[in-house]
LOLO-233590 format. One record per residue (C-alpha): residue number from 1; x, y, z. Coordinates in Angstrom, 2 decimals, always signed. Each point is the difference from the previous one (the first is absolute). Layout:
# residues N
[NUM; [X; Y; Z]]
...
# end
This chain:
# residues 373
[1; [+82.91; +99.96; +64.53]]
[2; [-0.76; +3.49; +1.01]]
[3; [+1.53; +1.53; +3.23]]
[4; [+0.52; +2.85; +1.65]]
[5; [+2.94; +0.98; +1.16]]
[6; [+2.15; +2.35; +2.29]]
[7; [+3.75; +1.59; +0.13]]
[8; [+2.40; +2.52; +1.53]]
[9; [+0.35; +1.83; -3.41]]
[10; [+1.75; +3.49; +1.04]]
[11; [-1.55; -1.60; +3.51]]
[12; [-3.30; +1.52; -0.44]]
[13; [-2.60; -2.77; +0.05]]
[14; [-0.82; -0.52; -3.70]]
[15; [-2.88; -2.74; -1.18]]
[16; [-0.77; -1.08; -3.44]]
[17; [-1.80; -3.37; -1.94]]
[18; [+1.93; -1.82; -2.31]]
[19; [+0.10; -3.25; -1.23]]
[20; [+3.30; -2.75; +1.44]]
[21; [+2.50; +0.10; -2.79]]
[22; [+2.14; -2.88; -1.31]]
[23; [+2.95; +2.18; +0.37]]
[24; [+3.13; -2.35; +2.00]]
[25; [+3.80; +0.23; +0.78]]
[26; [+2.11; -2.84; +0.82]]
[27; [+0.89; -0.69; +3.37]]
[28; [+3.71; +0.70; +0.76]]
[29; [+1.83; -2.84; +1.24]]
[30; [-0.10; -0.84; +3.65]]
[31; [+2.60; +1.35; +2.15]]
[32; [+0.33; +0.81; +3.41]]
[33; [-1.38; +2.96; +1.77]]
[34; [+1.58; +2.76; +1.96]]
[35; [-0.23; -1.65; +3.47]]
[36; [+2.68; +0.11; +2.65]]
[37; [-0.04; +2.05; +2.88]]
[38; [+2.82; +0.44; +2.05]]
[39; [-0.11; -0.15; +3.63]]
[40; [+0.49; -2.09; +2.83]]
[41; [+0.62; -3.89; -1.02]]
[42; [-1.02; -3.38; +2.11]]
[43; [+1.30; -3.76; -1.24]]
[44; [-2.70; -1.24; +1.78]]
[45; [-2.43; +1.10; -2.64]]
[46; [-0.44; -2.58; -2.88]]
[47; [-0.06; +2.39; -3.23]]
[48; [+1.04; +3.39; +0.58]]
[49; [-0.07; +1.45; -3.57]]
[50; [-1.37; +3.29; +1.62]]
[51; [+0.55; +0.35; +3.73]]
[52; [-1.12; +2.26; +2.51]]
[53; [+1.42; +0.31; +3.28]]
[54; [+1.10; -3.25; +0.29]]
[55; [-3.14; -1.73; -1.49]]
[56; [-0.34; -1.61; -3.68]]
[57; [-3.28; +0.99; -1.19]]
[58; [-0.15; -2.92; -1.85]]
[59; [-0.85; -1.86; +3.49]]
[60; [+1.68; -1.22; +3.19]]
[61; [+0.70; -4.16; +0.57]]
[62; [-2.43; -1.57; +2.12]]
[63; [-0.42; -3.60; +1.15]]
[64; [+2.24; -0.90; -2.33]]
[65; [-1.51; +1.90; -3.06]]
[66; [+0.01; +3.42; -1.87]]
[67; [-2.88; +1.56; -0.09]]
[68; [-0.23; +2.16; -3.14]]
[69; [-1.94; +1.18; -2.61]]
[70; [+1.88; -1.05; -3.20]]
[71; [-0.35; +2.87; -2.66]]
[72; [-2.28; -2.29; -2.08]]
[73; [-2.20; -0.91; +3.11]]
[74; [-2.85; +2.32; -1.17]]
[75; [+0.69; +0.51; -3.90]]
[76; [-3.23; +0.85; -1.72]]
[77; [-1.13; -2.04; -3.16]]
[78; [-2.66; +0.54; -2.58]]
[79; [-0.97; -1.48; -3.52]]
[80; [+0.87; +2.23; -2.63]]
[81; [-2.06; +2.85; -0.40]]
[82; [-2.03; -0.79; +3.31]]
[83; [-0.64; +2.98; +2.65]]
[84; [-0.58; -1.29; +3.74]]
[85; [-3.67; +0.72; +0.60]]
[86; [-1.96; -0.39; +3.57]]
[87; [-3.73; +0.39; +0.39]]
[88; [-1.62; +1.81; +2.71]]
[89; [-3.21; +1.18; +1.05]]
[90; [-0.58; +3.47; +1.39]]
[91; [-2.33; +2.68; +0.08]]
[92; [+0.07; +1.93; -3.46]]
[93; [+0.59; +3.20; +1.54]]
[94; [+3.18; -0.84; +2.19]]
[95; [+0.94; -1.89; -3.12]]
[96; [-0.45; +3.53; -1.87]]
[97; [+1.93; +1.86; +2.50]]
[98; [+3.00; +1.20; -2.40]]
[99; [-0.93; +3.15; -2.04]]
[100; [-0.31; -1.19; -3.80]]
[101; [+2.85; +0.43; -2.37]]
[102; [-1.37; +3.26; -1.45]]
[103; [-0.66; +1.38; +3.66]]
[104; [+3.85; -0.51; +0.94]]
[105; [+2.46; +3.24; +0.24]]
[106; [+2.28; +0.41; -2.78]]
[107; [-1.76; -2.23; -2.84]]
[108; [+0.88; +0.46; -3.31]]
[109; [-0.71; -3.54; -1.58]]
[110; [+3.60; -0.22; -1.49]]
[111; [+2.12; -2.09; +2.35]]
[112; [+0.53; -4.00; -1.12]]
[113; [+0.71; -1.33; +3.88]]
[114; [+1.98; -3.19; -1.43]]
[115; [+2.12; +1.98; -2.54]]
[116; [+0.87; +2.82; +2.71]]
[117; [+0.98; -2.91; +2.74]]
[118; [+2.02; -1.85; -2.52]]
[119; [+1.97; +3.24; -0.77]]
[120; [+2.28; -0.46; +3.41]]
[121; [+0.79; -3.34; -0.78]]
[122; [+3.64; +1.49; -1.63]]
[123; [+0.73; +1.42; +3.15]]
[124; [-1.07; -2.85; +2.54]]
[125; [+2.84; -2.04; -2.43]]
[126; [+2.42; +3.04; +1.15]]
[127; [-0.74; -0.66; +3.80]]
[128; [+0.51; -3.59; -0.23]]
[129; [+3.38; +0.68; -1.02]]
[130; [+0.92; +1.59; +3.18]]
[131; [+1.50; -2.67; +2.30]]
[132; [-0.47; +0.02; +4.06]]
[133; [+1.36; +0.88; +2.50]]
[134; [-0.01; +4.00; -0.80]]
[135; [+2.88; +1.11; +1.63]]
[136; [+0.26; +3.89; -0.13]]
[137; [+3.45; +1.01; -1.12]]
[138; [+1.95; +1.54; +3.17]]
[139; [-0.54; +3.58; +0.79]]
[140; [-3.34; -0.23; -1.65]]
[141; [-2.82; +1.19; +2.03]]
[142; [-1.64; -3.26; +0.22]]
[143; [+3.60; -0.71; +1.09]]
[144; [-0.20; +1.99; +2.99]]
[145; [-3.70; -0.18; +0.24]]
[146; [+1.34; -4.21; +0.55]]
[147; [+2.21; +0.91; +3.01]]
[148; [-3.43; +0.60; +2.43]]
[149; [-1.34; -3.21; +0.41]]
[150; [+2.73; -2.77; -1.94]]
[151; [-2.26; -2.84; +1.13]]
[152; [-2.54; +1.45; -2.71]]
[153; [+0.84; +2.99; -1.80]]
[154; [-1.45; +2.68; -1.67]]
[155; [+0.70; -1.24; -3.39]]
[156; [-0.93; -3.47; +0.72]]
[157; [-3.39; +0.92; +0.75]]
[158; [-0.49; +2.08; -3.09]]
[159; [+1.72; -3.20; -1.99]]
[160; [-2.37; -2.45; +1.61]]
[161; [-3.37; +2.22; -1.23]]
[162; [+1.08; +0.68; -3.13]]
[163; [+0.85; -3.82; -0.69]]
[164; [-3.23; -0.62; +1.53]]
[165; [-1.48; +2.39; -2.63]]
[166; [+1.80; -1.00; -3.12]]
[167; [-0.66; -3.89; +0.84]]
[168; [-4.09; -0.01; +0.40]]
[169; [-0.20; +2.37; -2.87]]
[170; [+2.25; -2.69; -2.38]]
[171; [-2.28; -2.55; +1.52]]
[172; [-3.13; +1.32; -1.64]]
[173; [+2.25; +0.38; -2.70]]
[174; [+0.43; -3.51; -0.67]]
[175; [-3.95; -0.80; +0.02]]
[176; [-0.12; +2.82; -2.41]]
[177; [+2.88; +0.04; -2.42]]
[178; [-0.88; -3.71; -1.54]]
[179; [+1.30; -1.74; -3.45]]
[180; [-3.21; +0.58; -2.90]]
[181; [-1.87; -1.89; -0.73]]
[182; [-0.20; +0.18; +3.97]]
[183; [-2.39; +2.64; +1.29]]
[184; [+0.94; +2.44; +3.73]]
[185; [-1.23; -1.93; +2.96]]
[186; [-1.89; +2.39; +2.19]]
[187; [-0.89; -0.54; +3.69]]
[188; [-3.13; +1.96; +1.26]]
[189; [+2.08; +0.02; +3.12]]
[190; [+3.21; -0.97; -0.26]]
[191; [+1.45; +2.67; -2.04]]
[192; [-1.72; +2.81; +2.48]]
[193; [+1.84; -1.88; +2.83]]
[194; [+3.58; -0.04; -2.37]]
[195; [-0.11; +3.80; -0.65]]
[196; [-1.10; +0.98; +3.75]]
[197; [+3.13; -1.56; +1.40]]
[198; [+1.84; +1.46; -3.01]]
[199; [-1.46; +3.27; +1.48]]
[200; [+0.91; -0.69; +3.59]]
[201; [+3.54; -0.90; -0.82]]
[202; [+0.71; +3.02; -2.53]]
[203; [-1.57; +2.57; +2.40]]
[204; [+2.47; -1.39; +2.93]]
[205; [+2.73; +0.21; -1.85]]
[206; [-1.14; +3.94; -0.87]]
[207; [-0.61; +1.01; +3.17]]
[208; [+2.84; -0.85; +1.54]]
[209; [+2.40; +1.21; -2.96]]
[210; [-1.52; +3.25; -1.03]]
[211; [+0.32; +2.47; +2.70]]
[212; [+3.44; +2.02; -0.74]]
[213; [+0.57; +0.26; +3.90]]
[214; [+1.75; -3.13; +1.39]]
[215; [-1.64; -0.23; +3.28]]
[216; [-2.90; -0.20; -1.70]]
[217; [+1.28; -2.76; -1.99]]
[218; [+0.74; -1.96; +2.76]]
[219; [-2.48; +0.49; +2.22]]
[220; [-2.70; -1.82; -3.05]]
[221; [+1.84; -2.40; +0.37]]
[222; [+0.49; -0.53; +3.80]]
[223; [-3.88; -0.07; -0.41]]
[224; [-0.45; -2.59; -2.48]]
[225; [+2.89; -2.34; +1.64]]
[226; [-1.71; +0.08; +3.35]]
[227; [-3.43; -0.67; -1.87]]
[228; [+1.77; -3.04; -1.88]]
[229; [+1.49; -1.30; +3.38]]
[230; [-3.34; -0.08; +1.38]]
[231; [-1.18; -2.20; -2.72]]
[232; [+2.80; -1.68; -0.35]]
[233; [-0.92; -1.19; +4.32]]
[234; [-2.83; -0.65; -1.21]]
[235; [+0.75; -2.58; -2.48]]
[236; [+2.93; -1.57; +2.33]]
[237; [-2.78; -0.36; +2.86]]
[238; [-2.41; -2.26; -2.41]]
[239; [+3.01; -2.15; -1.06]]
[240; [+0.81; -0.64; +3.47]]
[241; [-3.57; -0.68; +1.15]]
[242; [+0.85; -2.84; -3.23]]
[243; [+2.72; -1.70; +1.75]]
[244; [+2.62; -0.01; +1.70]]
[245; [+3.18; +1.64; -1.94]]
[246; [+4.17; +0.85; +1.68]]
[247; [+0.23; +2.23; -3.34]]
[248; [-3.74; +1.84; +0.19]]
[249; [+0.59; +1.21; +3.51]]
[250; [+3.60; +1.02; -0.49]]
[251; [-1.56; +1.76; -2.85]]
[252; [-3.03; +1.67; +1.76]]
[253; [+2.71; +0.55; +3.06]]
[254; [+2.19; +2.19; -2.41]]
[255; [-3.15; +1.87; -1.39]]
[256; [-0.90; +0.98; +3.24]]
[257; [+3.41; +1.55; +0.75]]
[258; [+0.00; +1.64; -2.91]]
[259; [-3.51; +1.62; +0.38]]
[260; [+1.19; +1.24; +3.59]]
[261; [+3.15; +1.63; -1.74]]
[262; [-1.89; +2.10; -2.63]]
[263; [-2.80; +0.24; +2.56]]
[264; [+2.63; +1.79; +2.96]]
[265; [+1.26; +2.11; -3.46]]
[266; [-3.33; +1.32; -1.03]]
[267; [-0.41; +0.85; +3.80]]
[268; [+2.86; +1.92; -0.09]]
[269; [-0.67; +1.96; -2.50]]
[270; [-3.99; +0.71; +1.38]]
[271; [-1.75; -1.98; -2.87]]
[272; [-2.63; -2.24; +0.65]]
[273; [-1.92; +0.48; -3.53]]
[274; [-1.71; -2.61; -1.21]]
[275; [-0.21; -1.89; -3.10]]
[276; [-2.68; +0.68; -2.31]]
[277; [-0.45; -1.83; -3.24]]
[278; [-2.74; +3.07; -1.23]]
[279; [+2.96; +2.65; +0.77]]
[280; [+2.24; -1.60; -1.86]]
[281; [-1.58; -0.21; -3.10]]
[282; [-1.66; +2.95; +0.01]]
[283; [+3.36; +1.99; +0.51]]
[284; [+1.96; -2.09; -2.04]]
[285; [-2.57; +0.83; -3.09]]
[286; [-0.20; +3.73; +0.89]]
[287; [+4.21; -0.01; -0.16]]
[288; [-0.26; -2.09; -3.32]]
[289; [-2.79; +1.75; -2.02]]
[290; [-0.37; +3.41; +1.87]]
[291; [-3.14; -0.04; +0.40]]
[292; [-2.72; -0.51; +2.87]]
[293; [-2.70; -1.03; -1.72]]
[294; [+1.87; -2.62; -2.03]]
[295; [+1.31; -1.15; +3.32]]
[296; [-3.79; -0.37; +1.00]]
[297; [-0.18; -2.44; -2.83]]
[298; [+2.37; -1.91; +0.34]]
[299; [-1.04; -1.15; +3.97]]
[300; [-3.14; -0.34; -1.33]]
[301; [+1.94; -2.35; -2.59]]
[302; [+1.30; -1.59; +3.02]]
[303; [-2.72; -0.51; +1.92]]
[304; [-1.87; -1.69; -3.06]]
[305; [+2.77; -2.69; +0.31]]
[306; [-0.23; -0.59; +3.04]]
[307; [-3.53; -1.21; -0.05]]
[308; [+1.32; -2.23; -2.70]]
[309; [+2.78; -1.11; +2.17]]
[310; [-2.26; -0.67; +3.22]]
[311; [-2.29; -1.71; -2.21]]
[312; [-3.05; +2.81; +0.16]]
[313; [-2.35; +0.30; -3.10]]
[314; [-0.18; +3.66; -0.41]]
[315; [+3.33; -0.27; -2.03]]
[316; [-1.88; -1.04; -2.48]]
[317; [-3.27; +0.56; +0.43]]
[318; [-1.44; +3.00; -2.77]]
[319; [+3.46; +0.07; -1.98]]
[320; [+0.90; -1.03; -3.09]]
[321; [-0.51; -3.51; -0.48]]
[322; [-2.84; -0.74; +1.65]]
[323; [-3.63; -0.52; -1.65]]
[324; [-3.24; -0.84; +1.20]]
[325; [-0.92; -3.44; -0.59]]
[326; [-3.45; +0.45; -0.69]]
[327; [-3.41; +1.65; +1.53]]
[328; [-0.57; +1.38; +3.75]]
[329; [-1.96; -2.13; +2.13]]
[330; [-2.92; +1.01; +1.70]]
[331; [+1.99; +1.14; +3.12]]
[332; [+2.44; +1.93; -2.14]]
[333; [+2.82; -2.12; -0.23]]
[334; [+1.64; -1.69; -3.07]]
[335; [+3.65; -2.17; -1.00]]
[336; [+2.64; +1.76; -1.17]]
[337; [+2.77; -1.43; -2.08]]
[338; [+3.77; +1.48; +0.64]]
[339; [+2.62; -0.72; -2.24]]
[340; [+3.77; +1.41; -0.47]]
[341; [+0.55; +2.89; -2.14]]
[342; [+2.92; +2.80; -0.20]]
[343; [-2.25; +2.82; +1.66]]
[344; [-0.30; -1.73; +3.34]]
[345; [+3.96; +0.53; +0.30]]
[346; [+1.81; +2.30; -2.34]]
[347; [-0.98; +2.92; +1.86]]
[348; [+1.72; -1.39; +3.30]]
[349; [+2.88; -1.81; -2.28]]
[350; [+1.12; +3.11; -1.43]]
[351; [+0.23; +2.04; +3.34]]
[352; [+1.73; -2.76; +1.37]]
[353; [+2.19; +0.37; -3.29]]
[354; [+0.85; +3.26; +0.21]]
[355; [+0.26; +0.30; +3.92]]
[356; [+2.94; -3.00; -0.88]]
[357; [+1.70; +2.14; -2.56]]
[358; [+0.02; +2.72; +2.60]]
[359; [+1.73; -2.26; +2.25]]
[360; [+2.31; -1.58; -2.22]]
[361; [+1.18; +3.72; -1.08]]
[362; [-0.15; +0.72; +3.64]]
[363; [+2.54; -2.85; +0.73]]
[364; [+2.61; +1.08; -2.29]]
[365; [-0.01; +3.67; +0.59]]
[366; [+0.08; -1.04; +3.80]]
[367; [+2.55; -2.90; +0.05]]
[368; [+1.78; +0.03; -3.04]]
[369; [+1.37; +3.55; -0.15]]
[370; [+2.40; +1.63; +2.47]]
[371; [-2.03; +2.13; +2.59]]
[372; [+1.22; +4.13; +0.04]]
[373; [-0.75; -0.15; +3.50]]
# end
């Protein structure tokens, strides 16, 4: 089958046509995942594996039962050699709306998408190995960075995003990295909804880590804490609407004291900015690659996920993958066919790659080495 495809390749935005090659690598065995965040406990909570302020976010017990999403709740499966494909009709021009491959900036028609994605595999293997809870070595600066809000620190919210980052980008990994004679599955929108949280979760954990001054540092993450206790409310409100649960209101009680804590703090010190997901990423990129314009890319990178995500068509409508399932009718309009393929999310897979490696170098320089200050 011939596709077109897409990449970060020295993150200008570089298209070519080739053909799928046959070209696999065993999966490595299963193990665990960096995943434990340290923070504030609760026993009421029925799995805390990771926990956040008191809360598993594996689910809270109610009437009796856990609800939870198990981690094999929404695993994706696929005949060998199959790509997901969804029909829809739409008006050829919207469905034309991407610029062809040769009209793209920075084409040179020599990058292989799958070859180039399967090339950080090595070091997703080398952030596996790093166990949780990241604990930053006393008189680090991450350390001392720690000693502003203990509830949550510093570190902790640069460990969660990065463990968000490396864990969705091993998950399209593992529809990827099959046994031959298997063939990759690909997702039309799946793997554009993997590598955008990959990208959310790297760029958090670079934007709070990268500025050299520490107020800086901790004010990042004041802002995302108070944006996560919001949510968090959020979340504790619907359970309780549920039923009726001792633990989920001591829970949501404790929340709430803790978001009037950081919220008298960030008072104190006159800042009431707030948090914005576009900000983040865009900075984040800017202190990763040093450049603007790459940093334009990548939210644009972001913001085609998130149409995946919410469900939208235009994450797929006029990329790679998609054909037109014969003639226009008279008004114009005609079916087209999406399937899975490598360009739809290697471009926003190796941002979200490299933003990670940013962060993971971030979080040893930061918490592992003694701070001259």
């Amino acid at each position: 089958m011939m596709i077109s495809t897409t990449r970060f390749g020295s993150f200008g935005l570089i298209r070519r046509r080739r053909r799928v090659g046959g070209h696999h690598r065993e999966r490595a065995g299963c193990r665990r995942a960096p995943g434990e965040i340290r923070a504030e406990g609760c026993a009421c909570c029925a799995r805390a594996f990771m926990r956040l302020l008191g809360c598993s976010l594996h689910g809270h017990v109610v009437s009796g039962s856990v609800a939870h999403c198990p981690s094999d709740a929404h695993r994706l499966q696929a005949a060998p050699g199959r790509m997901k494909e969804s029909c829809v009709m739409a008006d050829r021009t919207s469905a034309g709306s991407h610029p062809p491959a040769e009209d793209r900036p920075g084409s040179d028609g020599g990058v292989d998408d799958e070859a180039v994605v399967r090339s950080t595999f090595s070091a997703l293997d080398d952030w596996r190995k790093v166990r949780g809870p990241f604990i930053p070595v006393p008189g680090s600066d991450l350390a001392i960075d720690d000693e502003d809000w203990p509830p949550f620190g510093v570190s902790q919210v640069a460990w969660a995003g990065f463990t968000v980052a490396a864990e969705h980008l091993q998950a399209i990994r593992a529809h990827i990295d099959v046994r031959p004679p298997n063939r990759p599955n690909l997702y039309a929108f799946a793997h554009q909804t993997l590598a955008r949280t990959a990208l959310v979760g790297a760029t958090s954990a670079v934007w709070v880590l990268s500025p050299e001054e520490r107020e800086v540092r901790i004010a990042r993450a004041r802002n995302i804490v108070t944006y996560m206790q919001g949510e968090h409310l959020k979340y504790l409100r619907a359970l309780q609407e549920l039923a009726e649960h001792h633990g989920t209101d001591l829970v949501a009680s404790h929340v709430e004291m803790r978001q009037r804590e950081l919220a008298e703090k960030r008072e104190a010190d006159g800042d009431r900015a707030k948090f914005e997901t576009t900000r983040v990423i865009r900075e984040a990129a800017v202190d990763t690659f040093g450049d603007k314009n790459i940093a334009k890319e990548v939210v644009a990178e972001w913001r085609s996920g998130s149409g995946a995500a919410h469900g939208l068509l235009h994450a797929v409508i006029g990329r790679s993958g998609m054909t037109q399932d014969g003639p226009a009718d008279s008004s114009g309009r005609a079916t087209f066919i999406s399937g899975g393929d490598f360009g739809l999310f290697s471009n926003s897979y190796m941002a979200a790659y490299h933003i990670a490696h940013k962060a993971h170098e971030l979080l040893a320089s930061r918490g592992l080495q003694t701070s001259a200050r």
